[in-house]
N, C-alpha and C positions, 0 to 999 in steps of 0.2 A: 348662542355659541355654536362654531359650528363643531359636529360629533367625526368624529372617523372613523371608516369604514376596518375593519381588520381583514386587511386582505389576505389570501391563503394560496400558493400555490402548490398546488396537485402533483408530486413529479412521478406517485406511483410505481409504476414499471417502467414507467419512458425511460428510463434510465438504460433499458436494456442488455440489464448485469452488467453494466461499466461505473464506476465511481468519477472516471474521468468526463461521461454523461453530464452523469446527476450533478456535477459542480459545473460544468456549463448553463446544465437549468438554472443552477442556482445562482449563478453570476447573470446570466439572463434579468431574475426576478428582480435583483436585485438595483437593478438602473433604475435608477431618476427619471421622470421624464417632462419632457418640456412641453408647454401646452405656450405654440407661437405666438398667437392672435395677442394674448393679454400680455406674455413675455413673463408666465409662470412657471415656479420649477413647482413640480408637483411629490410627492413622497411615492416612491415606488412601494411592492407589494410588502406588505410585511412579515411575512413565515413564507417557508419551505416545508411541506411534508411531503414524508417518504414512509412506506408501510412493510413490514416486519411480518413474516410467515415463519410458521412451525410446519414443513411440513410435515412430519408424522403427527399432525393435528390440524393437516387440510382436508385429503378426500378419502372416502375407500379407497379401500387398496384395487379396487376394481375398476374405480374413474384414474386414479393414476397411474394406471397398467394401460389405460388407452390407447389407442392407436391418437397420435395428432397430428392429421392430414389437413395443413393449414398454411397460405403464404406467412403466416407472422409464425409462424411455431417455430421455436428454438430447442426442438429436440422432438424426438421418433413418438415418446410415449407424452401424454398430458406431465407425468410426472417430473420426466427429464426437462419436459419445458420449462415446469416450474422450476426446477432445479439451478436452472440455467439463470434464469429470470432475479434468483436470490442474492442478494447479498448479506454479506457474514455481518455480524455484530460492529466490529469492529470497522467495517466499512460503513456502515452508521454512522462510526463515531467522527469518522474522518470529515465524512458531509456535513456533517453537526457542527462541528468545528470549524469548518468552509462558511459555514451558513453564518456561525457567527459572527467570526475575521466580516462580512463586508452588511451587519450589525441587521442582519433578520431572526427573528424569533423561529423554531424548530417545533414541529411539529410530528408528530408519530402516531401512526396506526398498527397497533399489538394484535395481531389474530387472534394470539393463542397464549394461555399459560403459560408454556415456554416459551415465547418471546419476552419475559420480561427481564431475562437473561443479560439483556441490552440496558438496563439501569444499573446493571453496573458499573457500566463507564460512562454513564452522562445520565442528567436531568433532563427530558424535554420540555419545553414552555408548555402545551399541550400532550394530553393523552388522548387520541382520536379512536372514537368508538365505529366501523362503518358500520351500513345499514342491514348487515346480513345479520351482525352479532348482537343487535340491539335485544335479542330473547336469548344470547347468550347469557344467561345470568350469573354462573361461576365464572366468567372472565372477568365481568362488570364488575363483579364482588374484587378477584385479586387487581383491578384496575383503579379501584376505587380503595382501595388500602392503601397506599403507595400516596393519596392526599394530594397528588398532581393534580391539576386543572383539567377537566374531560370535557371533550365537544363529543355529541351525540349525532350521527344521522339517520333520516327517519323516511330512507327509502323505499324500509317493503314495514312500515310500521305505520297501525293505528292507533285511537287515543288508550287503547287497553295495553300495548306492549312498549307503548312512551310511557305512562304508568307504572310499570310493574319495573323497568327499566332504573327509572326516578326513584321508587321506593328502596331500590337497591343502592344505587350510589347515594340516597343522601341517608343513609344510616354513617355514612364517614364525613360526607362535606357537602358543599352545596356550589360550589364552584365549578355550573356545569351552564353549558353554552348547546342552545338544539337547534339544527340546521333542515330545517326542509329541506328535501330532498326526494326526488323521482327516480329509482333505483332501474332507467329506462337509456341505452344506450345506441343512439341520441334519443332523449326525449322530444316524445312527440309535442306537439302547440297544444293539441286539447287536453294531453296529461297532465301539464306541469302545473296548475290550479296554485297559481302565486297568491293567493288571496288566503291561503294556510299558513303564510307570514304571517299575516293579520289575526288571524286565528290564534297562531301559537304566542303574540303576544299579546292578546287577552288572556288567555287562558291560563298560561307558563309564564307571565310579565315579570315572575322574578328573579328568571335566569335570561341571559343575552340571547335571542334569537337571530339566527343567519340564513344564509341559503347555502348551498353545496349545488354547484348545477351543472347539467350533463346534456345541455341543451346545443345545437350548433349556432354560435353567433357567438356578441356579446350583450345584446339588448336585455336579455333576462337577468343578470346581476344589477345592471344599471336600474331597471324596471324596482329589483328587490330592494333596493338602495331605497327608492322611493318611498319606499313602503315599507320602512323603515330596518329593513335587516341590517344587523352592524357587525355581519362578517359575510365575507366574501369568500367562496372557496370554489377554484378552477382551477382539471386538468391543463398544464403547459408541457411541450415541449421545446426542442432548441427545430424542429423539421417534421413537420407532419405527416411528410411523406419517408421517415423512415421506419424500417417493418418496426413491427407490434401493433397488438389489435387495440390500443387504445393513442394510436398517434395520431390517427385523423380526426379524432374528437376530439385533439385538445386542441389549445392555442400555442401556433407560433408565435415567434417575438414579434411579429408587426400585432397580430391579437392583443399581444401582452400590452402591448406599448397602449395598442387603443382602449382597452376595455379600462386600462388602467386609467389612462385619461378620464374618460369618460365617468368613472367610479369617482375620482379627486372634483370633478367639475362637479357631480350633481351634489356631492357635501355642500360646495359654495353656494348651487341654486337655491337648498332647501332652505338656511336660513332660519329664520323664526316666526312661531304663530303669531304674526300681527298682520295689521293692515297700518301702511305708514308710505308718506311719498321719503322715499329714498334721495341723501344727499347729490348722488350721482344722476337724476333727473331735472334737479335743479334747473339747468342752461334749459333744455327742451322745455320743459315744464314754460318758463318764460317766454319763449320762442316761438311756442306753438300755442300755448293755453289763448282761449279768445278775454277781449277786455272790452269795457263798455265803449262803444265811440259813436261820431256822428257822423247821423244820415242825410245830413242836410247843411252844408255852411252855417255857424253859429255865432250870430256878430256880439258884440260888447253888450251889454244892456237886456240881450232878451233870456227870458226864463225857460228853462230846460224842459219838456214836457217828454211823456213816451214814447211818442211819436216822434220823435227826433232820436232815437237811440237805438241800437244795432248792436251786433256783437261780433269784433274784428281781433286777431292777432297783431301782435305779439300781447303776451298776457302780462303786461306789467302793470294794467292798471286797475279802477275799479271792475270786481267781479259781477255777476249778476244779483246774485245775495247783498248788494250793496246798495241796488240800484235807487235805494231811497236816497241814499248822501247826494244821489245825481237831478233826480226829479226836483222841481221848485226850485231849484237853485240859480241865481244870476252868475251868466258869463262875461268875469272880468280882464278877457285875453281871449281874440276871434280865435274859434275853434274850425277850420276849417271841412269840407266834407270828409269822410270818411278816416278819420283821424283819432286816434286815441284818448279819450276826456281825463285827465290830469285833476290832482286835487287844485293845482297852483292856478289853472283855469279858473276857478269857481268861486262862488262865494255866498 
């Protein structure tokens, strides 16, 4: 049966402090897409997330008194950027609601204890742990009382603060979802050790393992798809080229459109663990498979030996595994050269 991927898109900051943004991302995400060749509509992404700061529970008061001398900085001091960058609760709710109306699941990333100020006006599908706060362990705790669904990611985390992480959220519930993750922006080709998929579903096999990835392309979800991750999570924007330090790392909508493709196509590749010829090879299979036939004109009367037998296309006749039914046998219908040997010939 085939499985599906839970795709996730990233809208982050791209949003750029506009709500009218972030619901273009999210109408973005939210297209179908067509996959030509076969004349397939494929299911577009399925959640939206968008991340939630406190900030008098971001930086010192000494990193946000900053100077921020930067093309993407939207204000004088780190702080003001931040500042800038935020939106209110209530502009949550609005996208939440966006997100819904065109039937994607919502997603959320809570900094801070006082971010959870925002369950008052909506439920998300997810509670999204990032990778900074995984040894936050009092957030984890008021995150994990609240009984919401938690995705973890485990980008600056080893097998000791995935652990200690785990021991805290499943004192409430177990409905938690962990995404490799390379907290490396773009990650580099020799960092991203996709083979900690692999890992974390042996080891973790009884929560959903994913990927989160921060990689420039789209081959590395498609790659984690493979190998069996069954979520998907990538920053998108609507323009990569507009300011903010995280719009050239995401994917524009032609990204979106392909990776998305490309994610629906390999569910159908992967299939099932067998070995089996597939109904849809059937014609070729005939076409091309070879069948026993003859090497030599074969008249009425004389008896089939080895040496008169060869292996020709099309394959609709006897196999080689057969070729006893063919040996010693009289030919009662001339078999001409190089021709296909038939049961109705024989006898």
């Amino acid at each position: 049966m085939m499985k599906e991927t839970y795709i996730i898109g990233e809208i982050g900051q791209n949003h750029n402090g506009s709500v009218d943004i972030a619901k273009l991302i999210v109408e973005l995400v939210s297209r179908p897409i067509k996959e030509e060749d076969f004349g397939l509509d494929l299911k577009p992404m399925n959640a939206v997330k968008m991340t939630k700061r406190d900030l008098a529970e971001e930086l010192t008061t000494s990193q946000m008194n900053r100077i921020y001398d930067s093309p993407n900085s939207f204000g004088r001091t780190y702080g003001e950027h931040r500042a800038f960058l935020e939106l209110s609760d209530e502009e949550h709710f609005e996208v939440y609601k966006y997100a819904k109306s065109l039937g994607l699941d919502f997603v959320e990333t809570l900094c801070a204890v006082g971010c959870l100020s925002l369950l008052k006006l909506f439920t998300p599908d997810y509670l999204k742990v990032a990778s900074r706060d995984l040894t936050n362990l009092p957030l984890l705790e008021r995150l994990s009382e609240t009984k919401i669904p938690i995705i973890l990611s485990t980008g600056m985390a080893g097998k000791k603060e995935l652990d200690d992480a785990l021991n805290v959220i499943t004192r409430y519930h177990s409905n938690i979802s962990i995404l490799h993750c390379v907290s490396q922006y773009p990650t580099h080709p020799d960092n991203l050790n996709l083979k900690t998929i692999s890992y974390l579903k042996k080891h973790y096999g009884q929560y959903k393992i994913g990927f989160s990835d921060h990689t420039i392309g789209i081959s590395a979800p498609v790659v984690a798809v493979g190998m069996g991750a069954e979520i998907i999570e990538k920053h998108v924007t609507i323009d990569r080229r507009m300011k903010g330090s995280d719009q050239a790392g995401s994917l524009g909508p032609d990204g979106v459109n392909r990776m998305i493709r490309d994610i629906r196509i390999t569910e159908r590749w992967l299939g099932t663990e067998d070995l089996y010829i597939d109904k849809s090879v059937a014609g070729s299979k005939e076409k091309l498979e070879r069948s026993i036939a003859s090497k030599r004109d074969l008249k009425v009367g004389e008896v089939i030996t080895i040496d008169d037998l060869h292996m020709l296309s099309p394959g609709d006749g006897y196999k080689w595994r057969d070729v006893d039914k063919v040996i010693g046998k009289t030919v009662i219908k001339d078999i001409p050269r190089n021709e296909i040997i038939y049961p109705n010939s024989l006898k």
